[in-house]
C-alpha positions as CSV (number, residue, x, y, z in Angstrom):
1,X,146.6,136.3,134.9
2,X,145.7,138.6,131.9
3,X,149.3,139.9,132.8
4,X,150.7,136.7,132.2
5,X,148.7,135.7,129.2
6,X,149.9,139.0,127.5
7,X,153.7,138.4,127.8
8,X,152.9,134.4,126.9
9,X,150.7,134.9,123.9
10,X,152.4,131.6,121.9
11,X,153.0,129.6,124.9
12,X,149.4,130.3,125.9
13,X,148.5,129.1,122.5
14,X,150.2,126.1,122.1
15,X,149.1,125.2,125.5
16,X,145.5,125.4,125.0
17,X,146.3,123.4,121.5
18,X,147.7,120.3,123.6
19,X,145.0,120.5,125.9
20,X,142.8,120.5,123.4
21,X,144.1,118.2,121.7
22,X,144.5,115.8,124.7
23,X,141.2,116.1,125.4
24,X,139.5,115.0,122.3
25,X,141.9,112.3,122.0
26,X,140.2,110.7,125.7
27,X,136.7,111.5,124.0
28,X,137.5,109.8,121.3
29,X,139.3,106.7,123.0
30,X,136.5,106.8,126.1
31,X,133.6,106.8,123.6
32,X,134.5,105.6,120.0
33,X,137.3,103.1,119.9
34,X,134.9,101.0,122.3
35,X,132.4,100.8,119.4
36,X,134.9,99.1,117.0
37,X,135.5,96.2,119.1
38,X,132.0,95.1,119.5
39,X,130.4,92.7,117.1
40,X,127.2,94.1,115.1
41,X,125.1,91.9,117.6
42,X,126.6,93.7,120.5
43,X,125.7,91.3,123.9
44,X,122.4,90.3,122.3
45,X,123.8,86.6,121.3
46,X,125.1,85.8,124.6
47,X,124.4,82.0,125.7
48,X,124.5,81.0,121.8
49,X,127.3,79.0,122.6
50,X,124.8,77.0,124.7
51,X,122.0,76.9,121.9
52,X,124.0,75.8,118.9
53,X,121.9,74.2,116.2
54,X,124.1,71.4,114.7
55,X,124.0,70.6,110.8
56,X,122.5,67.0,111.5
57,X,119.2,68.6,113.4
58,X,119.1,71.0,109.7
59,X,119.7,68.2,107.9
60,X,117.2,65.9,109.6
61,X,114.3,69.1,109.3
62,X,115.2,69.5,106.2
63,X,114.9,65.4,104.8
64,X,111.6,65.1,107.3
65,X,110.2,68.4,104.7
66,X,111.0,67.0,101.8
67,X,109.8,63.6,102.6
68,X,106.3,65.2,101.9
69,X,106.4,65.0,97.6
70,X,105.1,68.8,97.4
71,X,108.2,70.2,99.0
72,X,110.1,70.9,96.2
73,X,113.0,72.6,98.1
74,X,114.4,74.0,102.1
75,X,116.5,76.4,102.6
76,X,118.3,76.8,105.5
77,X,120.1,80.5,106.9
78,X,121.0,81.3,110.3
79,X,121.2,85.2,111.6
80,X,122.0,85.2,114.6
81,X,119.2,84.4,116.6
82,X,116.6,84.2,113.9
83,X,116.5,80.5,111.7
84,X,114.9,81.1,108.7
85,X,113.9,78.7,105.8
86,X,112.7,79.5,102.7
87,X,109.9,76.7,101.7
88,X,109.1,76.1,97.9
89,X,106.1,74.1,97.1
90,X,103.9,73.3,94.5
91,X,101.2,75.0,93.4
92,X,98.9,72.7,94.1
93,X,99.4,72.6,97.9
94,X,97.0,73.3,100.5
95,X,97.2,76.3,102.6
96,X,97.2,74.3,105.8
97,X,99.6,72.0,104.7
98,X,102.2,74.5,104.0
99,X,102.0,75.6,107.3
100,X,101.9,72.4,108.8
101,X,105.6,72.4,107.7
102,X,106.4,75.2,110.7
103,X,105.5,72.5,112.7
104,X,108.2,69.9,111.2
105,X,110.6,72.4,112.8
106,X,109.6,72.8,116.0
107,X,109.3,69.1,116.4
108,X,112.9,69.0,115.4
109,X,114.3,71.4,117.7
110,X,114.7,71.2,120.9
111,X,112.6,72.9,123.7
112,X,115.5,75.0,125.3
113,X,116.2,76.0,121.6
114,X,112.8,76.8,120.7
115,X,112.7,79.7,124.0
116,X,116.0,81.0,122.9
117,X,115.3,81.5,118.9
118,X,112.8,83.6,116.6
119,X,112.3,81.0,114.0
120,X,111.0,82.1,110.5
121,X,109.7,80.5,107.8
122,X,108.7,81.1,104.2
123,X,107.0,79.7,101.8
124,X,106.4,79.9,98.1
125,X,106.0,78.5,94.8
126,X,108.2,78.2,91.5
127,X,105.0,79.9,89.3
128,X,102.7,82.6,90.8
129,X,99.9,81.4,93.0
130,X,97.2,83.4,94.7
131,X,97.5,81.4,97.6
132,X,101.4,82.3,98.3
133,X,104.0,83.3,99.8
134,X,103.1,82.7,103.3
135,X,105.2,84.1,105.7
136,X,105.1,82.3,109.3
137,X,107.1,83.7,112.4
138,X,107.4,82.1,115.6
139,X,109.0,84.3,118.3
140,X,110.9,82.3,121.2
141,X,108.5,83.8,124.1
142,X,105.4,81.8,122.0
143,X,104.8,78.1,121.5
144,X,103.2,78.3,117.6
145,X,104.2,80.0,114.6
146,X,101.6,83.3,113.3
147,X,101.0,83.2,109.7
148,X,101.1,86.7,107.9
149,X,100.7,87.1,103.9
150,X,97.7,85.1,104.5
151,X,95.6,85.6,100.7
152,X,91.5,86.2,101.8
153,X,89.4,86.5,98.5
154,X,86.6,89.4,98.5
155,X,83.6,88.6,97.1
């Protein structure tokens, strides 16, 4: 073999190249074209098709939040399988009643909905307030929203 390899230096050499070669080209097709084809959620939103949230059931959370005259504005955004709304309020508005608007949209939504979706809302005011933001988060394996940002006064 050594023999072989001495008399065959170039054709030695270009065969390992093209082995080589060939080989990193099945790496590369084996274990990174794969990864291009795959959308950024990878199989994490299969069944959305099933769970679609249509504009009228936005539309009708949104109105039913508004309908309360400290709302000021909703806004809606959907990330895959996270809803969010971003609350603004008036300063004036009670703690409690700002989060009673997490419950607006679960009553909106429906049950098979609610177990397939991390819903999150925020809420705020135009001016600064000590009371806000509130941040409430309501993941689909629990019935109620958890309220984080939550302002306690020391005394």
């Amino acid at each position: 073999m050594k023999e072989f390899v001495k008399n065959h230096k170039k054709q030695c050499l270009i065969g390992g190249l093209i082995f080589l070669v060939i080989f990193l080209i099945i790496l590369v097709w084996l274990f990174i074209v794969p990864l291009f084809g795959n959308n950024k959620y990878g199989d994490r939103l299969d069944g959305i098709e099933n769970h679609k949230i249509s504009d009228s059931v936005v539309e009708k959370t949104i109105n039913t939040m508004k309908e309360n005259k400290q709302v000021n504005e909703v806004e809606y955004h959907n990330e895959g399988r996270i809803l969010n709304f971003i609350v603004t309020v008036s300063t004036d508005m009670k703690k409690e009643d700002a989060q009673a608007l997490g419950k607006i949209i679960l009553d909106n939504l429906k049950d098979k909905d609610k177990e397939y979706y991390d819903i999150q809302i925020l809420i705020d005011t135009e001016e600064e307030n000590e009371n806000y933001p509130i941040a409430g988060y309501k993941s689909k394996s629990k019935k109620d929203f958890v309220y984080g940002n939550e302002v306690v006064s020391s005394e």
